[in-house]
C-alpha positions as CSV (number, residue, x, y, z in Angstrom):
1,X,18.6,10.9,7.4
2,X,18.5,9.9,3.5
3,X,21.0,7.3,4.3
4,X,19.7,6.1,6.9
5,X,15.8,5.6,5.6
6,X,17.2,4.3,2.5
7,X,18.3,1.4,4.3
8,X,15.4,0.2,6.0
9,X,13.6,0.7,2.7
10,X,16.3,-1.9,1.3
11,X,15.7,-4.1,3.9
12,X,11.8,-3.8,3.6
13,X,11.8,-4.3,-0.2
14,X,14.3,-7.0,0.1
15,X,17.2,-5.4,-2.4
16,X,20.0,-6.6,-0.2
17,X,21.7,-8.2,2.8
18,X,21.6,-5.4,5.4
19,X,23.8,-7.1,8.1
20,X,22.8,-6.6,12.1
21,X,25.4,-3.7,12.9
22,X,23.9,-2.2,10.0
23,X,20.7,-1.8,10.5
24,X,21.4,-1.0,14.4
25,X,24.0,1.5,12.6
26,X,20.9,2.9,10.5
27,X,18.6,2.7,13.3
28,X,20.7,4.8,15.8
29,X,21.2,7.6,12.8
30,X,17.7,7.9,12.6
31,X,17.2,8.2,16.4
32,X,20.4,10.7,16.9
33,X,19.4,12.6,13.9
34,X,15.9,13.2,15.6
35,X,13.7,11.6,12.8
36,X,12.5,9.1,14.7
37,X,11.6,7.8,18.4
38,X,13.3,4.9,19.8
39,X,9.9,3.5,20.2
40,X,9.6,4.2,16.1
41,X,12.3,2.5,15.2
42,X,11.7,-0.6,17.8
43,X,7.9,-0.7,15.4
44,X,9.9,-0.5,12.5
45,X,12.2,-3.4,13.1
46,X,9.3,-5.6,14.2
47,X,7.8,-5.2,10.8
48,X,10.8,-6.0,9.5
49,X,11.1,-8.9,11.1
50,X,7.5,-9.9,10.4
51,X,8.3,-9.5,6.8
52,X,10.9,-11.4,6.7
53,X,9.7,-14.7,8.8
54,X,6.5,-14.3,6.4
55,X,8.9,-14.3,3.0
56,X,10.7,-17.3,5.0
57,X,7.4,-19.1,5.1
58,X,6.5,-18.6,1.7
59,X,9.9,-19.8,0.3
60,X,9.8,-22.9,2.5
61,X,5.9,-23.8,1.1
62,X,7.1,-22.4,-2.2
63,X,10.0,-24.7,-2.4
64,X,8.1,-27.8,-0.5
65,X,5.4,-27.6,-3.6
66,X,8.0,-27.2,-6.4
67,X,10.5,-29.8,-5.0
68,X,8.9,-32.5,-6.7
69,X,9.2,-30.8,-10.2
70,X,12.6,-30.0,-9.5
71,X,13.6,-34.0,-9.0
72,X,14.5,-32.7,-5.5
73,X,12.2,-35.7,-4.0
């Protein structure tokens, strides 16, 4: 279960590259391992996702507003 939590903290807190298979790999070890609901881990993936769009915003205003002080014009 440590595993398993450990990488959606990862992928929450942004400390690496979690690909698809493994955070459905991660996801179904939570489920099997009964430590959470399927209906958990759906809520849990949404917030990722939410997160991650909202990080994808701010780099794109971020680098929108520094582009002119990087010569990137």
């Amino acid at each position: 279960m440590r595993d398993a939590l450990k990488n959606y903290l990862a992928l929450a807190n942004g400390l690496t590259e979690v690909g698809r298979q493994r955070a459905v790999a991660a996801s179904k070890a939570l489920v099997a391992q009964g430590e959470a609901t399927v209906e958990q881990v759906g809520s849990l993936a949404e917030d990722l996702l939410e997160v991650a769009h909202g990080l994808g915003r701010e780099a794109r205003r971020r680098l929108g507003h520094d582009r002119p002080q990087l010569g990137l014009l």
